[in-house]
C-alpha positions in Angstrom: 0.0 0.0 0.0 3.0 2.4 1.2 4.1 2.1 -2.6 0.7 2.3 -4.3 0.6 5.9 -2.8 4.2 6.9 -3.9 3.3 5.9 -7.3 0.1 8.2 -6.9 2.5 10.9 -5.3 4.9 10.8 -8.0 2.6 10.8 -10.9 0.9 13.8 -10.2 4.0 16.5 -9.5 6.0 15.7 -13.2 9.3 16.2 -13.9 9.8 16.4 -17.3 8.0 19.1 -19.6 4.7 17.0 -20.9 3.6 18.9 -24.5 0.6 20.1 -24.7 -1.9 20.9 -28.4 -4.0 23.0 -27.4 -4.5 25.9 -24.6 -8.0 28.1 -23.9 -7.8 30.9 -21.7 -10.9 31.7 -19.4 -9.1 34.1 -17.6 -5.7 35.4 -17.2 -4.8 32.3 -15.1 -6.8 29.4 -16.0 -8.7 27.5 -18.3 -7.9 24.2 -20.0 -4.9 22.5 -21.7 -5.6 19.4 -23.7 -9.2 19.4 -22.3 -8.1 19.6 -18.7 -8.8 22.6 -16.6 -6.1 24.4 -14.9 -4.5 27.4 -12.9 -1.0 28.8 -12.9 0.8 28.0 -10.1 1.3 31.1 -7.5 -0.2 33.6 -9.5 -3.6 36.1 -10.1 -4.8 37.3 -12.7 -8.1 39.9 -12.6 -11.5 38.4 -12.7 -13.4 38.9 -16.1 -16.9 38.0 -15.2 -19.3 41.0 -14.7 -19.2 43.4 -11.7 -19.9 41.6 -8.3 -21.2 38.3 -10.5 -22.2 35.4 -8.1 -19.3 33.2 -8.9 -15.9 34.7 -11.0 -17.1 38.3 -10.8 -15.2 41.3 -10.6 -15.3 43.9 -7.5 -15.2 46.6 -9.7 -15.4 47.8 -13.4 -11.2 48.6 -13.5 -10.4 44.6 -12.4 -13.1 43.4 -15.1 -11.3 45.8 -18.1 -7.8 44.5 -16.5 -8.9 41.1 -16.8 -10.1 41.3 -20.2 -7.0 42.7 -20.7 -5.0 39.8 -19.4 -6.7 36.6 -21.1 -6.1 38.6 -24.2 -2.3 38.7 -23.8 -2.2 35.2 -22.6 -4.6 34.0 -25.9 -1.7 35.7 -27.6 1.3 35.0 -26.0 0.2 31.2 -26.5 -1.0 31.5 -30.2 0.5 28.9 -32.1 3.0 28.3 -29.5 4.4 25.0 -28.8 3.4 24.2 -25.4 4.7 22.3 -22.8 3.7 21.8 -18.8 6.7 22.2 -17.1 4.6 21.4 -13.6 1.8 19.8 -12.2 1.2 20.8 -8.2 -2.0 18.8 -7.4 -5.2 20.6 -7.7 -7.0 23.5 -6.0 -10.0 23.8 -4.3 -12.0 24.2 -7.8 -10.5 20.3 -9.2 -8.1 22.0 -11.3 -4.7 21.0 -12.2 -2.2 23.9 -10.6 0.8 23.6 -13.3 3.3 25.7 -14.7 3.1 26.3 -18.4 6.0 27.3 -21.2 5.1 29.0 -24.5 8.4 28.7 -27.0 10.5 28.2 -23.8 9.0 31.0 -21.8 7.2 30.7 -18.9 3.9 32.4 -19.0 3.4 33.1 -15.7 6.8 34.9 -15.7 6.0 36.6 -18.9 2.3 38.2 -17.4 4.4 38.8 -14.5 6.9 41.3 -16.0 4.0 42.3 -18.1 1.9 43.6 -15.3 -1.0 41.3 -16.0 -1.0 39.2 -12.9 0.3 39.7 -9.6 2.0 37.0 -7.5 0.1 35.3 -5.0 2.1 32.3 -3.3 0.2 29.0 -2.1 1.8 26.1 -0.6 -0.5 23.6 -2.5 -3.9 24.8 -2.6 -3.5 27.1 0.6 -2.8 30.9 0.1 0.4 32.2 1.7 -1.0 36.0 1.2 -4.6 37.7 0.4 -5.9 37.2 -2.9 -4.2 40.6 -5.1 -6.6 43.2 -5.3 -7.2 44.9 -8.5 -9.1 48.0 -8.0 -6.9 49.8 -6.3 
């Protein structure tokens, strides 16, 4: 039994880059690869859904544009990329996959770093290290 849940342990955090076909964006920091649904690891990006919406709403009109603003450069960042998942962490609270993803060799999380479209926000596994970044400030 002690080995059956190595196995499991092992299988799920991967080593080696795994390619990936096909990436959409629902956000700046999620969606699905290959048909499975994800998050970036330690990362936020601003919520697109309307103004105070029940579930994936914005708190205000600036996070919704910024948002908007983010899954766009994502969409483009990975257009016709080759794509690779550098990291799988487990999943989060929501069932996704928390990985790490490469466009052409760059990390995208890096790259909406640098380009202002998300903020870091740490978690060791699916357990925030800080508050959730705000965006209407």
């Amino acid at each position: 039994m002690k080995w059956l849940i190595l196995a499991v342990a092992v299988s799920s955090c991967s080593a080696a880059p795994q390619s990936a076909s096909s990436i959409y964006w629902s956000d700046g920091d999620s969606g699905r690869i290959d048909g499975m649904d994800f998050r970036l690891a330690d990362v936020d990006a601003p919520e697109t859904g309307g103004v105070e919406a029940a579930i994936g709403g914005a708190k205000c009109e600036r996070e919704r544009v910024l948002g908007l603003d983010a899954k766009a450069f994502m969409v483009e960042l990975t257009r016709d990329a080759d794509l690779d998942i550098t990291q799988r962490e487990g999943e989060d609270r929501y069932g996704r996959i928390i990985v790490n993803i490469s466009a052409d060799g760059q990390d995208v999380a890096e790259a909406g770093l640098q380009a202002g479209m998300l903020k870091p926000w740490p978690h060791d596994g699916s357990r925030p290290l800080a508050d959730k970044p705000d965006w209407c400030l």
